[in-house]
Backbone of each chain as ProteinMPNN parsed JSONL, in Angstrom:
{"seq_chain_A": "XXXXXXXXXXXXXXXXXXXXXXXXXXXXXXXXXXXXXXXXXXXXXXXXXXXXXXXXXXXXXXXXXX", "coords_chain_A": {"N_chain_A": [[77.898, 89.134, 73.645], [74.596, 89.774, 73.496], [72.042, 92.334, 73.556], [69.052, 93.754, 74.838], [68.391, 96.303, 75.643], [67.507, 98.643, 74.851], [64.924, 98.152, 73.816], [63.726, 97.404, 75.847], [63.737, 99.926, 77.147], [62.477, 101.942, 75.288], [59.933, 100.915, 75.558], [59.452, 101.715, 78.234], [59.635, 103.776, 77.964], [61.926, 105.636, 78.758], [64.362, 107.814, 78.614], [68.579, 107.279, 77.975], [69.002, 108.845, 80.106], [67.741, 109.09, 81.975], [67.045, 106.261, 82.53], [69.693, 105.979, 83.633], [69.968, 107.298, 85.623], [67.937, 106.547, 87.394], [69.103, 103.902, 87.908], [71.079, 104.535, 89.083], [73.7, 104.828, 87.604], [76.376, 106.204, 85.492], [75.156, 107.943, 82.208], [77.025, 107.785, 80.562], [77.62, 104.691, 80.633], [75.231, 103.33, 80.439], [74.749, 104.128, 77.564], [76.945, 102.828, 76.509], [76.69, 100.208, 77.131], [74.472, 99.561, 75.9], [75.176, 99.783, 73.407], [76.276, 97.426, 72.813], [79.19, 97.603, 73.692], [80.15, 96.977, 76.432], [79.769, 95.226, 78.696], [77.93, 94.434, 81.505], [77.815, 93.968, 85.252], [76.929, 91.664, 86.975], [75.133, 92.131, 89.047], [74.61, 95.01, 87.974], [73.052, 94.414, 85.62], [71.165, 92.9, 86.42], [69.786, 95.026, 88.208], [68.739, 96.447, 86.136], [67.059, 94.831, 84.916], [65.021, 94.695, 87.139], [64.101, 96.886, 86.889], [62.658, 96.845, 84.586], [61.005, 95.154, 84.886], [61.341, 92.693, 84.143], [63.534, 89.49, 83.419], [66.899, 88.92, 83.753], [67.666, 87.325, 81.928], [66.072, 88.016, 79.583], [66.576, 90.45, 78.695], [69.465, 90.193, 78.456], [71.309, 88.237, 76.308], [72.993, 85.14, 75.442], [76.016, 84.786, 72.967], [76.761, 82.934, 69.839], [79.939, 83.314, 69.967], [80.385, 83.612, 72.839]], "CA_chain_A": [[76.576, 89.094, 74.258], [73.632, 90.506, 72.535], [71.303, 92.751, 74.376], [67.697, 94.351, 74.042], [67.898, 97.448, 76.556], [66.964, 99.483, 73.954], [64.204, 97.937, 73.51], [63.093, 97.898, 77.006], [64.076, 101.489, 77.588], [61.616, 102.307, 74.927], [58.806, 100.372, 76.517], [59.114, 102.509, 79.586], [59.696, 105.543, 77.579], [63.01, 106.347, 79.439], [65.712, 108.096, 78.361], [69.328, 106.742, 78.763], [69.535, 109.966, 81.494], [66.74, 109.064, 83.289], [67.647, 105.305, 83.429], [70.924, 106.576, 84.078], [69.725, 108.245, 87.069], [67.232, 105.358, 88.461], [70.012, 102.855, 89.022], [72.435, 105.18, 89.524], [74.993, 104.579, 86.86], [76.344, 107.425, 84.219], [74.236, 107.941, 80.936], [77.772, 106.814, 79.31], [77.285, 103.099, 81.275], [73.906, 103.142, 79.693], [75.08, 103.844, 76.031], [78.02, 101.885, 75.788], [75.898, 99.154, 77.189], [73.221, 99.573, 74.299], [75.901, 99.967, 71.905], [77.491, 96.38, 72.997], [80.46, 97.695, 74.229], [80.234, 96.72, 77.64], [78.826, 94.116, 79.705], [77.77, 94.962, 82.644], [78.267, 93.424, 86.001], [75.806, 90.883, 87.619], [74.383, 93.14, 89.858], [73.856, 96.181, 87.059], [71.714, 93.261, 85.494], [70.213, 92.113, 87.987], [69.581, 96.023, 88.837], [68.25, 96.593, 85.038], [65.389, 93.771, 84.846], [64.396, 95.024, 88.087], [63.783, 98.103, 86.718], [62.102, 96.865, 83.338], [59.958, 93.945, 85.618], [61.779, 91.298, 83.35], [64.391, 88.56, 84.17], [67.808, 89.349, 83.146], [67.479, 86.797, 80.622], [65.085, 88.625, 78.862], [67.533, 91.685, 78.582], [70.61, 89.878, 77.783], [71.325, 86.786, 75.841], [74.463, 84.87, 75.032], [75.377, 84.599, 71.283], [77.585, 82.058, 69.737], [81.17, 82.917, 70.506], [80.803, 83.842, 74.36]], "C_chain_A": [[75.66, 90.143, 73.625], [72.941, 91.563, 74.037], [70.072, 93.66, 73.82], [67.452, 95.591, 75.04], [67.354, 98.285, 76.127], [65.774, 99.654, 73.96], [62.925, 98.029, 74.376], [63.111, 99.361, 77.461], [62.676, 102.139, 76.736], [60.051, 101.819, 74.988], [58.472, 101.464, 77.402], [59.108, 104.313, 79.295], [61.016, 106.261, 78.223], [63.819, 106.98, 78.182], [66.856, 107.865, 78.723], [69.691, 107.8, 80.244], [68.769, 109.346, 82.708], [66.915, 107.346, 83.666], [68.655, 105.367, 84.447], [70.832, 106.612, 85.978], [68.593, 107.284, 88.099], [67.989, 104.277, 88.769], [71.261, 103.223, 89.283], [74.129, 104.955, 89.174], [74.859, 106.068, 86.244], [75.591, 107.095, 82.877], [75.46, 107.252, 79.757], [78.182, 105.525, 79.877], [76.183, 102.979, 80.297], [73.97, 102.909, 77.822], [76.06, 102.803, 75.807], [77.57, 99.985, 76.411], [75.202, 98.534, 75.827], [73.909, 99.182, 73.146], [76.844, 98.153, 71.893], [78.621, 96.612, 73.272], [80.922, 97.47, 75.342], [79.412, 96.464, 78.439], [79.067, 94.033, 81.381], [77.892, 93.512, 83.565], [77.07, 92.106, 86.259], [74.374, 91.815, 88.136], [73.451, 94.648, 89.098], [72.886, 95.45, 86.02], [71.119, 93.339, 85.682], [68.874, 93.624, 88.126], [68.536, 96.708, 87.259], [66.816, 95.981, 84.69], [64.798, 93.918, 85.638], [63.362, 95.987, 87.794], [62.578, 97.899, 85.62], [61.183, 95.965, 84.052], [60.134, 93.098, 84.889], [63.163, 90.486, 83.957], [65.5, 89.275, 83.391], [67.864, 88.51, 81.672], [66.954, 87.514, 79.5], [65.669, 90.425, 78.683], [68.626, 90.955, 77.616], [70.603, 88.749, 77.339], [72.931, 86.301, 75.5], [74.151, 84.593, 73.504], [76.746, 83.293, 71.372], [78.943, 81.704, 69.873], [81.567, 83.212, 71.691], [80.945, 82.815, 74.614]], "O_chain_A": [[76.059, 91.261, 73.298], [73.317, 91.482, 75.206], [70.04, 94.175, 72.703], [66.273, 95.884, 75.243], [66.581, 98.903, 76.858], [65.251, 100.764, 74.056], [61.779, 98.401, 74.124], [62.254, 99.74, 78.259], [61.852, 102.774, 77.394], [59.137, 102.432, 74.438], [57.399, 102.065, 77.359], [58.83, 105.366, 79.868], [61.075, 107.489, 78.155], [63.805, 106.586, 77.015], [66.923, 108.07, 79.935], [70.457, 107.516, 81.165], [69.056, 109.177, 83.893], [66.932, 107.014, 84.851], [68.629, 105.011, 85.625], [71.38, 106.162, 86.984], [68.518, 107.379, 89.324], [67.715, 103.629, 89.779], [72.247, 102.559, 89.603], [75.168, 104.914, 89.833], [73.917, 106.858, 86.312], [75.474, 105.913, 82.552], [75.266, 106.614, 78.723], [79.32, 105.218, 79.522], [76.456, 102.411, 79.239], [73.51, 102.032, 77.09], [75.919, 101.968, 74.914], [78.1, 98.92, 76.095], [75.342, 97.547, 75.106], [73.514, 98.512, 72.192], [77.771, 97.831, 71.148], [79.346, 95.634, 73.086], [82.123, 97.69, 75.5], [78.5, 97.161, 78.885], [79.994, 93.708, 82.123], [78.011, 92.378, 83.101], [76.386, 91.831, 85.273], [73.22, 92.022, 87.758], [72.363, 95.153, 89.373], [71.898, 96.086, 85.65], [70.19, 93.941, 85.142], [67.648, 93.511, 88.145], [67.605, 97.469, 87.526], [65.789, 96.541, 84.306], [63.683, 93.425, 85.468], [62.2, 96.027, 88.197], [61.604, 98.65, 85.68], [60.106, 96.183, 83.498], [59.13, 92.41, 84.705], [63.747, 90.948, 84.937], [65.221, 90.096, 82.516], [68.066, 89.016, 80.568], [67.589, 87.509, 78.445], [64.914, 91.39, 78.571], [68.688, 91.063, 76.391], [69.838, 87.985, 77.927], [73.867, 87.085, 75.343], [73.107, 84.349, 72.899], [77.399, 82.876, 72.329], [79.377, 80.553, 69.921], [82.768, 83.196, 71.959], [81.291, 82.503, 75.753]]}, "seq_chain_B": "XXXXXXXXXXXXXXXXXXXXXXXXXXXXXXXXXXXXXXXXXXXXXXXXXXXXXXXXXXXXXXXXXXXXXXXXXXXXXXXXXXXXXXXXXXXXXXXXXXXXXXXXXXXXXXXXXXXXXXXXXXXXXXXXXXXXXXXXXXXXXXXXXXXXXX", "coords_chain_B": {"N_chain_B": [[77.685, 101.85, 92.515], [80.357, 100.926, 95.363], [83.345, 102.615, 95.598], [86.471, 102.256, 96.089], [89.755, 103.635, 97.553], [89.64, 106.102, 96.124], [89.456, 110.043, 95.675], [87.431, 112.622, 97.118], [85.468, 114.214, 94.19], [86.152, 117.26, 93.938], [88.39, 116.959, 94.371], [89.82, 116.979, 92.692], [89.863, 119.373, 90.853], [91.643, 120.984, 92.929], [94.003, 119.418, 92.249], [94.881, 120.375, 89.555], [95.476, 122.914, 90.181], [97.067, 122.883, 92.383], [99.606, 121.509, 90.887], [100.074, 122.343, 88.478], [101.722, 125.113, 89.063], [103.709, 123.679, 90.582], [104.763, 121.993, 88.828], [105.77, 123.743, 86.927], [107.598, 125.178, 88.598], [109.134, 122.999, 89.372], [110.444, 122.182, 86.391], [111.851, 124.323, 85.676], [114.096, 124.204, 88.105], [114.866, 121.744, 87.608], [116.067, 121.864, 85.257], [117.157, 124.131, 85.036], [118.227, 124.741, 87.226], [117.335, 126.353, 89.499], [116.466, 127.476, 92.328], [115.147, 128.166, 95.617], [116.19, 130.66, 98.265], [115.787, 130.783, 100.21], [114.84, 128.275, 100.954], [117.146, 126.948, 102.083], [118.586, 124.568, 104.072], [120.04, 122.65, 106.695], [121.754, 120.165, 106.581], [123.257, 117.8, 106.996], [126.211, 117.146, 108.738], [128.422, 118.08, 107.718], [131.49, 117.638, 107.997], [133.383, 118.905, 106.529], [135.34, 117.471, 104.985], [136.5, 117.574, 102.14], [134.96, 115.246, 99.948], [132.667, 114.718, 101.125], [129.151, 115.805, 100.535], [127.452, 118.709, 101.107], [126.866, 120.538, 103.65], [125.037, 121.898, 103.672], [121.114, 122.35, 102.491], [119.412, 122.669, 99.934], [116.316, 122.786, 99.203], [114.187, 123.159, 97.128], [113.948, 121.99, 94.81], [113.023, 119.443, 96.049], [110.8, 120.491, 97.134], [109.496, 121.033, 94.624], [108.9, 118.524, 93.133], [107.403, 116.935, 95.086], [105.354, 118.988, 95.374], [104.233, 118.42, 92.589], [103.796, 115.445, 92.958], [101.66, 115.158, 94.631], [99.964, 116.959, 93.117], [99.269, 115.408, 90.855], [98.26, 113.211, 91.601], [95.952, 114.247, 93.277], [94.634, 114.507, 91.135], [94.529, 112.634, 89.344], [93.191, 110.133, 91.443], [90.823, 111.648, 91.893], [87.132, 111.063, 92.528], [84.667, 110.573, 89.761], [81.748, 112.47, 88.918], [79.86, 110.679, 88.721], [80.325, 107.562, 89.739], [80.964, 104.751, 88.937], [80.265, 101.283, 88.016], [81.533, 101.007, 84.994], [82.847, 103.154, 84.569], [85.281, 102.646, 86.081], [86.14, 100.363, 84.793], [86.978, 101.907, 82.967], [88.949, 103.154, 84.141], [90.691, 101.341, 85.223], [91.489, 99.995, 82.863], [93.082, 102.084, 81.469], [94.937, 102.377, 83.434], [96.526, 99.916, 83.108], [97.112, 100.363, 80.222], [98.669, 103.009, 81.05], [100.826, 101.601, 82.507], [102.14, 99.864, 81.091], [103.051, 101.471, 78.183], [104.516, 103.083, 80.001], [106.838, 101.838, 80.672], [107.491, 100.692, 77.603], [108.32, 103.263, 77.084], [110.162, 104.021, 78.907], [112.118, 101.636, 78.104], [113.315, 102.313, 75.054], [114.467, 104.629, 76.368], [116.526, 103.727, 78.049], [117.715, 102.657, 76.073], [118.596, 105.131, 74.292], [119.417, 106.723, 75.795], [122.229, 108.239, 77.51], [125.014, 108.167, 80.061], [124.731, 111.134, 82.415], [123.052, 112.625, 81.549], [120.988, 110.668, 81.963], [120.09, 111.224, 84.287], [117.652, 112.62, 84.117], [115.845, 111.225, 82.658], [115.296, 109.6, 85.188], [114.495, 111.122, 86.373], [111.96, 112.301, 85.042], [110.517, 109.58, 84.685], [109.556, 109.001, 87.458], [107.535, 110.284, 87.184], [105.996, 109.694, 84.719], [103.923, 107.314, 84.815], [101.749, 108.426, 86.35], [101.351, 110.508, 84.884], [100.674, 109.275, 82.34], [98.518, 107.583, 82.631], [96.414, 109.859, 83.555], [96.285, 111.23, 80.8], [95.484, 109.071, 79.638], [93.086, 108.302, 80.218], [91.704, 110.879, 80.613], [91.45, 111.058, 77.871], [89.669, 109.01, 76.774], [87.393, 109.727, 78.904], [86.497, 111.584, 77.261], [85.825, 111.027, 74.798], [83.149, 108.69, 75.124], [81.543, 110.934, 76.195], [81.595, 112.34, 73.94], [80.431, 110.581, 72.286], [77.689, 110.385, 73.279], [76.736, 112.747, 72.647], [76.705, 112.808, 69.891]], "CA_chain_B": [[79.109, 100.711, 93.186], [81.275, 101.397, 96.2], [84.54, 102.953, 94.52], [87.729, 102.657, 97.492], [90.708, 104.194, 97.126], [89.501, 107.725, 95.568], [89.055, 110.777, 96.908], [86.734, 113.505, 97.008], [85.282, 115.156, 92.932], [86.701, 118.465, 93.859], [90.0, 117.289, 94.922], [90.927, 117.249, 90.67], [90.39, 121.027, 90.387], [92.423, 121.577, 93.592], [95.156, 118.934, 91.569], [95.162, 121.257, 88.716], [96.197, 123.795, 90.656], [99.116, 122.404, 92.663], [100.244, 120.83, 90.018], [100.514, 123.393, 87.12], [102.924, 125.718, 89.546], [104.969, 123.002, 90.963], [105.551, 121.424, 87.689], [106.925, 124.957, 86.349], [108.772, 125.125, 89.704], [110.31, 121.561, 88.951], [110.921, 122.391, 85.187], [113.285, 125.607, 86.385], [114.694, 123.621, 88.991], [115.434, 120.528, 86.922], [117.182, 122.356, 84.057], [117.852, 125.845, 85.182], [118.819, 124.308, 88.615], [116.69, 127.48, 89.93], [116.538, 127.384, 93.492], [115.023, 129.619, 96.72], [117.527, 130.393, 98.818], [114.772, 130.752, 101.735], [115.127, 126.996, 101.289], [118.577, 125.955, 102.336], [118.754, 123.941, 105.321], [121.242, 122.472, 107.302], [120.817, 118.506, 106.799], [124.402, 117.201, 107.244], [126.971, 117.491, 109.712], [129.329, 118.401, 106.906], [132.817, 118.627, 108.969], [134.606, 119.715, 105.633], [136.034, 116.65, 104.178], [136.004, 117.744, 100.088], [134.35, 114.016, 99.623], [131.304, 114.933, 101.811], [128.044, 116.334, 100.594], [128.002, 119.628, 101.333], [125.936, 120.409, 105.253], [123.929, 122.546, 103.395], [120.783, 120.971, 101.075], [118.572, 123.642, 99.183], [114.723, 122.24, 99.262], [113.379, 123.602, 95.945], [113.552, 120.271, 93.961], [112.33, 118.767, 97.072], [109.2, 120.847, 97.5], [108.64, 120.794, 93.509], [108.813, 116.727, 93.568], [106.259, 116.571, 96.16], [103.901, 119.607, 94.841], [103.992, 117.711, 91.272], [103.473, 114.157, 93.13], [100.385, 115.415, 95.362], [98.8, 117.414, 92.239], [98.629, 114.53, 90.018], [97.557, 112.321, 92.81], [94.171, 114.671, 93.094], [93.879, 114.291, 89.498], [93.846, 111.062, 88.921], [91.94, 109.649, 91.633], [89.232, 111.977, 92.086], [86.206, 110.507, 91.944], [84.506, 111.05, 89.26], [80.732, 112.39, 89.602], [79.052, 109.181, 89.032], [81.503, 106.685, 89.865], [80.121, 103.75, 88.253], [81.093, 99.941, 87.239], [81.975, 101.185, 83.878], [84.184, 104.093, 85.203], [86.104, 101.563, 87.097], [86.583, 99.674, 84.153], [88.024, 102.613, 82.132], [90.283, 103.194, 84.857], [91.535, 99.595, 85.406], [92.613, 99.988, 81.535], [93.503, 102.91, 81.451], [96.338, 101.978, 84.402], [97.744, 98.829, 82.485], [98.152, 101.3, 79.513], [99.806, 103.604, 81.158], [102.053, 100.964, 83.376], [102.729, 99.063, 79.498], [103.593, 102.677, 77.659], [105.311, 103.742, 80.84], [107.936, 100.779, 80.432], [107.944, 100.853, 76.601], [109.088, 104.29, 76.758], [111.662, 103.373, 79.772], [112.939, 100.751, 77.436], [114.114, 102.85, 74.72], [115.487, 105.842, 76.836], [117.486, 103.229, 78.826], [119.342, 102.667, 75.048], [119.197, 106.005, 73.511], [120.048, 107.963, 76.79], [123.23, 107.8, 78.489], [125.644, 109.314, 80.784], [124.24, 111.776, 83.111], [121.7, 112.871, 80.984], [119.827, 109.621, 82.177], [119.246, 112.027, 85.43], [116.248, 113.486, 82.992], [115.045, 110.224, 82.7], [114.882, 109.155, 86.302], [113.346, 111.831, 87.06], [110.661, 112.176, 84.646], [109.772, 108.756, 85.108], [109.138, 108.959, 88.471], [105.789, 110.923, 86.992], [105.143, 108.969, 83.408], [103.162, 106.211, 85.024], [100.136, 108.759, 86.537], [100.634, 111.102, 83.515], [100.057, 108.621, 80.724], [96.723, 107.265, 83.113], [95.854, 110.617, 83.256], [96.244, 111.318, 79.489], [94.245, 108.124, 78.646], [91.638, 108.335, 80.936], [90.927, 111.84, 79.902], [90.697, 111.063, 76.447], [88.835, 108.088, 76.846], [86.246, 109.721, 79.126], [86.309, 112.633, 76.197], [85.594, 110.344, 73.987], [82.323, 108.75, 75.685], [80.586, 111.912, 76.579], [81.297, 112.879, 72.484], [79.065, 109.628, 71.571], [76.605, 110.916, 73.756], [75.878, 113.945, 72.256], [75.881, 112.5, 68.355]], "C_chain_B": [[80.29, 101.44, 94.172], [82.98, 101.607, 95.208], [85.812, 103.042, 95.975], [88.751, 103.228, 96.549], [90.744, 105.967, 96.222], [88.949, 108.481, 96.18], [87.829, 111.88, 96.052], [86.173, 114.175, 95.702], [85.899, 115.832, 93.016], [87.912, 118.209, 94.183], [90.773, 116.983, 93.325], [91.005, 118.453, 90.659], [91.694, 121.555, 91.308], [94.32, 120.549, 93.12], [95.756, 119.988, 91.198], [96.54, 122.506, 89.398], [97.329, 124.125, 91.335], [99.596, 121.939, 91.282], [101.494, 121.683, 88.913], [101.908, 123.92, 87.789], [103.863, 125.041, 89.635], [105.708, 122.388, 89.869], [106.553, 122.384, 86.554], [107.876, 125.096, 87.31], [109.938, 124.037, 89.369], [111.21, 121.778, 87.708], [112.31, 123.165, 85.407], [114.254, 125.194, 87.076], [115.59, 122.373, 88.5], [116.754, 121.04, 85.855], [117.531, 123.528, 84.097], [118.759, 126.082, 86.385], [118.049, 125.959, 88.982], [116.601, 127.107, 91.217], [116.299, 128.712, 94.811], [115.518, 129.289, 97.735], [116.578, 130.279, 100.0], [114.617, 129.149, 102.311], [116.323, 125.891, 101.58], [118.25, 125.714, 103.623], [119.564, 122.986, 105.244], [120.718, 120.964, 107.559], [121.764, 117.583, 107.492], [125.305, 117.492, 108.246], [128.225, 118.706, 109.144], [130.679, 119.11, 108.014], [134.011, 118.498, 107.979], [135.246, 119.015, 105.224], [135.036, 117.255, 102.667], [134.88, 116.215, 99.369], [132.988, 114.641, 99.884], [130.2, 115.739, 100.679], [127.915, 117.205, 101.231], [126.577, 120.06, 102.78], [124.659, 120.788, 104.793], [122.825, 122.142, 102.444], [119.395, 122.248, 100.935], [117.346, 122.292, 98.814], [114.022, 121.976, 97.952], [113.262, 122.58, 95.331], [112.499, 119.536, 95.119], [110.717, 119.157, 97.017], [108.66, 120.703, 95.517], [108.15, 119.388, 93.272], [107.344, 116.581, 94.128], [105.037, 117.143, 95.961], [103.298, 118.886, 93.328], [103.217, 116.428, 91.893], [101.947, 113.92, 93.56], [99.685, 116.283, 94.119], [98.609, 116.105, 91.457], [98.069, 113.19, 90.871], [96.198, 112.34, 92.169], [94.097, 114.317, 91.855], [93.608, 113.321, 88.816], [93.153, 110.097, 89.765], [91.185, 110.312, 92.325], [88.815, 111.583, 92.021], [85.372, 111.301, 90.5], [82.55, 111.815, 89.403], [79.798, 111.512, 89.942], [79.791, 108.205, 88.803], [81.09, 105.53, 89.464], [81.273, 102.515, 87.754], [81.916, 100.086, 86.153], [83.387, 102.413, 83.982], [85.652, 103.642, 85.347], [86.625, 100.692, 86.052], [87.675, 100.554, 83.031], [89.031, 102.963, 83.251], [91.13, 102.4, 84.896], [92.223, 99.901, 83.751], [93.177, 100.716, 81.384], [95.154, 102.501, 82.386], [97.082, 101.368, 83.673], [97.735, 99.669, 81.222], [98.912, 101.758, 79.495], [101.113, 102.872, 81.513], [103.042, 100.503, 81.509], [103.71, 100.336, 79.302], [104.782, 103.247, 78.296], [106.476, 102.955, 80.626], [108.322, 100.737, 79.026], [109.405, 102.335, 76.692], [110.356, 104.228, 77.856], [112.917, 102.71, 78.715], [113.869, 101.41, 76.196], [114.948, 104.104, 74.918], [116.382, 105.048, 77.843], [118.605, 103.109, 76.977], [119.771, 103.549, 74.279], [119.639, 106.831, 74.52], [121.335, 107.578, 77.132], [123.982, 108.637, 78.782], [124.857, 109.768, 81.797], [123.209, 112.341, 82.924], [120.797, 112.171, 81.562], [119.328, 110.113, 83.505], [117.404, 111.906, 85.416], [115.545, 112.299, 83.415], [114.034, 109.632, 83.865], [113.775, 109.628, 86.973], [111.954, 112.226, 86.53], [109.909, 111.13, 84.33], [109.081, 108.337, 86.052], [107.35, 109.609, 87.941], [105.077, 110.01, 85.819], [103.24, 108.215, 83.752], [101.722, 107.363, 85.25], [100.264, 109.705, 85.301], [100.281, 110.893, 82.368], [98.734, 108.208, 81.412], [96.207, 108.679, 83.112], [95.488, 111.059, 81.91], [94.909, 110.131, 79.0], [93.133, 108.471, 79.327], [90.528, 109.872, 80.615], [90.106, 111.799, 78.72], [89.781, 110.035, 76.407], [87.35, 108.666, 77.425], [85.702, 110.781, 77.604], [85.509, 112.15, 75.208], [83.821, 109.514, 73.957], [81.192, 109.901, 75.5], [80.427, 112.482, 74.771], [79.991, 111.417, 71.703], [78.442, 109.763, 71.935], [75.537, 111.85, 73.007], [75.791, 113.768, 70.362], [75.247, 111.162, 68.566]], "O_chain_B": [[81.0, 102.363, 93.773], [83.49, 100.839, 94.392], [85.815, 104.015, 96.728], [88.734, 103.319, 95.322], [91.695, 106.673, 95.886], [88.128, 108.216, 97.058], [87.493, 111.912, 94.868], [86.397, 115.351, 95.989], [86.809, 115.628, 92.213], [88.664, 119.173, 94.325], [91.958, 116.829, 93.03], [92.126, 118.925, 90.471], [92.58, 122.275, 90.848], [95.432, 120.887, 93.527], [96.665, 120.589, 91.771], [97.728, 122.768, 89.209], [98.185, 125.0, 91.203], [100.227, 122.9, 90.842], [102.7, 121.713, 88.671], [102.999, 123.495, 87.409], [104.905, 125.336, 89.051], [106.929, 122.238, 89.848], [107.478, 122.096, 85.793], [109.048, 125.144, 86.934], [111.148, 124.165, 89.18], [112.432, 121.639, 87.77], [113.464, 122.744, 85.332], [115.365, 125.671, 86.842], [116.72, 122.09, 88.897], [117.929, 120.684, 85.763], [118.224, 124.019, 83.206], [119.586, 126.961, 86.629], [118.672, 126.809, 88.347], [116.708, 125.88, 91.199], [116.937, 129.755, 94.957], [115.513, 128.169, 98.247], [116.893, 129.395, 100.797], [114.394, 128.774, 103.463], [116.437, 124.676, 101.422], [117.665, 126.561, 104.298], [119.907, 122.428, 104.202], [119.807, 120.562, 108.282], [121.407, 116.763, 108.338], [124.914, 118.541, 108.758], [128.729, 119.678, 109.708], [130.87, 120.211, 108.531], [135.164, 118.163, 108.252], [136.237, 119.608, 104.798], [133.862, 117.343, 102.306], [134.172, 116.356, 98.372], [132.271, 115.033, 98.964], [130.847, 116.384, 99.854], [128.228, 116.901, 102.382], [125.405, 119.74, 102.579], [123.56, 120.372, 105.16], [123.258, 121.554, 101.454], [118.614, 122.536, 101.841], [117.554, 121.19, 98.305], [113.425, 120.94, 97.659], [112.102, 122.168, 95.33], [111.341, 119.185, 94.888], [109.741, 118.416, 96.902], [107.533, 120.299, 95.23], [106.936, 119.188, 93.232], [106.364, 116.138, 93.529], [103.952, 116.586, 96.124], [102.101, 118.852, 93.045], [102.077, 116.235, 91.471], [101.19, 113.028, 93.176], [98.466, 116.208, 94.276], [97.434, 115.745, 91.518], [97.421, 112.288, 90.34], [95.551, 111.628, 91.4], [93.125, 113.598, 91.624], [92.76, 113.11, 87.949], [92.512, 109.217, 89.191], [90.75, 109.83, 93.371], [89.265, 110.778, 91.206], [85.519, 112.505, 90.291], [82.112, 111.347, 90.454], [79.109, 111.434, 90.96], [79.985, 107.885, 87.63], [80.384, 105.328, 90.452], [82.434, 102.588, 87.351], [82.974, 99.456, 86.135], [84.532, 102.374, 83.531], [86.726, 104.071, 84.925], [87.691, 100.163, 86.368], [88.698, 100.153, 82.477], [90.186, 102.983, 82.824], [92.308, 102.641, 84.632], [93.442, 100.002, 83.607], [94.283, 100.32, 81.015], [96.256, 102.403, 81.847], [98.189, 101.821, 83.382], [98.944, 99.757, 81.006], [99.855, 101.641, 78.712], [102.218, 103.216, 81.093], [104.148, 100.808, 81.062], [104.785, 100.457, 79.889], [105.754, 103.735, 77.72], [107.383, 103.715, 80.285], [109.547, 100.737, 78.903], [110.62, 102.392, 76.502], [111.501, 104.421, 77.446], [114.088, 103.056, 78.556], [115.071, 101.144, 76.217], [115.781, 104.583, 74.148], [117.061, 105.784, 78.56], [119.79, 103.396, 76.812], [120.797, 103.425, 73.61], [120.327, 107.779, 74.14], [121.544, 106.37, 77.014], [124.011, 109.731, 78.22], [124.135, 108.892, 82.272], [122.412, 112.627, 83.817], [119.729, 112.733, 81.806], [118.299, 109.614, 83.961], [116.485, 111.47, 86.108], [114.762, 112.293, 84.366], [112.842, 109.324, 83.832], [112.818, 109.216, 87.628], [110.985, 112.446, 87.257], [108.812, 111.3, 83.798], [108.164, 107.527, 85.915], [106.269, 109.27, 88.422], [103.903, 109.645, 85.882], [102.108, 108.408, 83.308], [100.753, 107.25, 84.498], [99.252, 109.739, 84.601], [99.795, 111.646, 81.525], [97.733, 108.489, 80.753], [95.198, 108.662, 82.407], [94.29, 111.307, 81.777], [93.881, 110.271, 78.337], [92.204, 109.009, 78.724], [89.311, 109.991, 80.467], [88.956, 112.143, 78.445], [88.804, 110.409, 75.757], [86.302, 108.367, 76.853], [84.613, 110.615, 77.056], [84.555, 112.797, 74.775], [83.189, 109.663, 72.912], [80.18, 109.786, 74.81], [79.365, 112.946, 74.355], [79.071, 111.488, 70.888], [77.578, 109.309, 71.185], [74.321, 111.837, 72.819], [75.023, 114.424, 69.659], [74.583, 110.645, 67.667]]}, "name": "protein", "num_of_chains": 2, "seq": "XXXXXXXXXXXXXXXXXXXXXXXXXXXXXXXXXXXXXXXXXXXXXXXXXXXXXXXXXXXXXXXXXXXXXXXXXXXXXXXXXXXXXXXXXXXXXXXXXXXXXXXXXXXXXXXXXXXXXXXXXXXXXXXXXXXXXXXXXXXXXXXXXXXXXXXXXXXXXXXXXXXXXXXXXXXXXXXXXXXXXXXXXXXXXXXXXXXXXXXXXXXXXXXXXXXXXXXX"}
């Protein structure tokens, strides 16, 4: 699964601390997110596009061998 | 994310600290047979048949056992400070590592040990399982917080 948090993070100007700290995960949830290493739950989704005012879609995408 | 089953942050430092002693207590006790005599008590009836188990049953293994079992407890499920989905996921692997590793290494001290020696075994398997999850999980979070900071 691909993902663009990055991309949104730097929209809002955050830092992974300060996302970190608005949905109340650790800053190493946040990186190893970014980095593709781990796909988050529904809910930390869910809890992500909330944050950015976008759909989860528009965060995460599926790629061709999920 | 609601985290069950773990206790308190601070109850890892107060691990540490049972732990360390009792596990030098155990060590002494295991292979030096070391023993405080303040701990003999009277468990058996023992009415002097040579067969029997003797009335009397010295503690010291007993209480090291139990101070080892309850320090690595705290230490492995503390919470951690931000207990998080991802946490939870290095734990969950972390476990079936250790459980795997813990059985590998069973498997070849069941065919290179034997005799009475295999005591050793019994008894330091009884701990493997939380001290290889502790081992990984350390290094794993170690590992994390170092991609952080490059």
């Amino acid at each position: 699964m691909k993902n663009s948090l990055k991309v949104h993070r730097a929209r809002f100007n955050y830092t992974q601390g300060e996302l970190a700290d608005k949905i109340g995960v650790s800053r190493q949830t946040i990186n190893s997110i970014e980095s593709g290493k781990y796909v988050p739950s529904t809910v930390l989704a869910l809890k992500l596009a909330r944050t950015f005012d976008v759909t989860a879609e528009d965060i995460f995408e599926l790629e061709e061998n999920d | 994310m609601k985290s069950r089953f773990l206790l308190p942050t601070h109850y890892r430092k107060i691990g540490w600290v049972i732990f360390i002693p009792f596990l030098i207590l155990g060590i002494f006790s295991l292979h030096m047979e070391f023993e405080f005599e303040w701990l003999d008590f009277k468990v058996r009836s023992g009415d002097g048949n040579i067969f029997d188990n003797p009335a009397v049953e010295n503690f010291t293994n007993e209480l090291a056992s139990i101070g080892v079992l309850i320090g690595l407890i705290f230490i492995a499920f503390a919470r951690e400070k931000v207990e998080d989905e991802f946490m939870m996921k290095l734990r969950l692997e972390s476990l079936v590592i250790a459980v795997l590793v813990n059985y590998v290494l069973l498997f070849f001290a069941i065919l290179f040990v034997y005799g009475l020696d295999f005591i050793f075994v019994w008894v330091y398997n009884m701990y493997t399982v939380l001290i290889l999850f502790i081992a990984r999980f350390y290094w794993v979070k170690r590992r994390e917080s170092k991609m952080l900071q490059s």
